[in-house]
C-alpha positions as CSV (number, residue, x, y, z in Angstrom):
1,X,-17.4,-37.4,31.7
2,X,-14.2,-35.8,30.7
3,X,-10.7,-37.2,29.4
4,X,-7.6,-35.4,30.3
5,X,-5.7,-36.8,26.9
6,X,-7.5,-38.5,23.7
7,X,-6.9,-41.8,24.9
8,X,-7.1,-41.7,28.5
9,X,-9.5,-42.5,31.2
10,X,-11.8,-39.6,32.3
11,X,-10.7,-37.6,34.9
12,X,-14.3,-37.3,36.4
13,X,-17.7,-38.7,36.5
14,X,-21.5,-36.7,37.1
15,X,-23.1,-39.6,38.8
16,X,-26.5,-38.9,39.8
17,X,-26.0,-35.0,39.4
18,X,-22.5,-35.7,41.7
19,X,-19.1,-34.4,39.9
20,X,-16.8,-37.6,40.9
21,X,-13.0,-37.3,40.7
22,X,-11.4,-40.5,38.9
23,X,-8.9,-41.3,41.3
24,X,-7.7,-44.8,39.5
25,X,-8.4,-46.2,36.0
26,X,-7.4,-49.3,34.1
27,X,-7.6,-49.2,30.7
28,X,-8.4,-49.0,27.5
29,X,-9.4,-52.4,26.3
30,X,-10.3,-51.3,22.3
31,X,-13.3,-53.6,21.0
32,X,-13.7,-53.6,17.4
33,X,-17.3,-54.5,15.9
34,X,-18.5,-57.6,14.1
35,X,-16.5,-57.6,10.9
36,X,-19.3,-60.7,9.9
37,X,-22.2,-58.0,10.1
38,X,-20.7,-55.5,7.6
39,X,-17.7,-53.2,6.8
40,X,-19.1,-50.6,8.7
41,X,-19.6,-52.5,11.6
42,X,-16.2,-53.5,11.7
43,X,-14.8,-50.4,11.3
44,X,-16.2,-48.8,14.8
45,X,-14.9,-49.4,18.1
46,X,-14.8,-48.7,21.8
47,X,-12.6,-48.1,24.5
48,X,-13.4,-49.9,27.6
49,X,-12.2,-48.4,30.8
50,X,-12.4,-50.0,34.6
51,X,-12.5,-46.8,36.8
52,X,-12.4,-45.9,40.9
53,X,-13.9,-42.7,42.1
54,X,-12.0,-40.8,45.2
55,X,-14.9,-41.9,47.4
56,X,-14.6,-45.3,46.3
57,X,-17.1,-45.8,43.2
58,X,-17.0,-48.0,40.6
59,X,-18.1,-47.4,37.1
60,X,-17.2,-49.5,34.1
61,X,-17.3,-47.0,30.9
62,X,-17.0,-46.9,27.5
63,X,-16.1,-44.4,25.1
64,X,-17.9,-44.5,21.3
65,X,-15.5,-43.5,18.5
66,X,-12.1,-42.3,18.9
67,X,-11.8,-39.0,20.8
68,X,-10.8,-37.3,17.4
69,X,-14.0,-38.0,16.1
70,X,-16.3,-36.4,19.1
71,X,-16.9,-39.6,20.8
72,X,-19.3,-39.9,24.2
73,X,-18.7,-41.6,27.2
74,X,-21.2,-44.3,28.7
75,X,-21.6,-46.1,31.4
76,X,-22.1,-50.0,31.3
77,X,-21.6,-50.9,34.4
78,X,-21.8,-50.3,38.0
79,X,-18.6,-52.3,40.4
80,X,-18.7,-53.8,43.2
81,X,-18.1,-51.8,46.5
């Protein structure tokens, strides 16, 4: 996947070896970690993004870390059609 701007949606999706333009996002919703586990925990986060393909996909993606900091997009879940 691929973000236009650090803290934006991607602006595509490979999808079972398909290249999907992101036609609409909503998003981000930042989720810290457990603070109770450890500092460290606490300290990471993702952003969670709601997105629609051109052909009508849905995906439900996360990104890792802060774009600054290399992050990698994954998918956690599939929407409804």
């Amino acid at each position: 996947m691929t973000a236009l701007a650090p803290d934006h949606p991607p602006a595509l999706v490979v999808w079972r070896g398909t290249r999907l333009r992101v036609a609409r996002a909503d998003g981000p919703e930042r989720v810290h970690g457990e603070w109770w586990v450890s500092d460290a925990e606490s300290g990471l986060a993702r952003d969670y993004y709601r997105v629609e393909t051109a052909a009508g996909d849905r995906f439900w993606l996360f990104r890792d870390a802060p774009a600054a900091e290399g992050a990698r997009w994954w998918l956690h879940g599939l929407g409804e059609a």
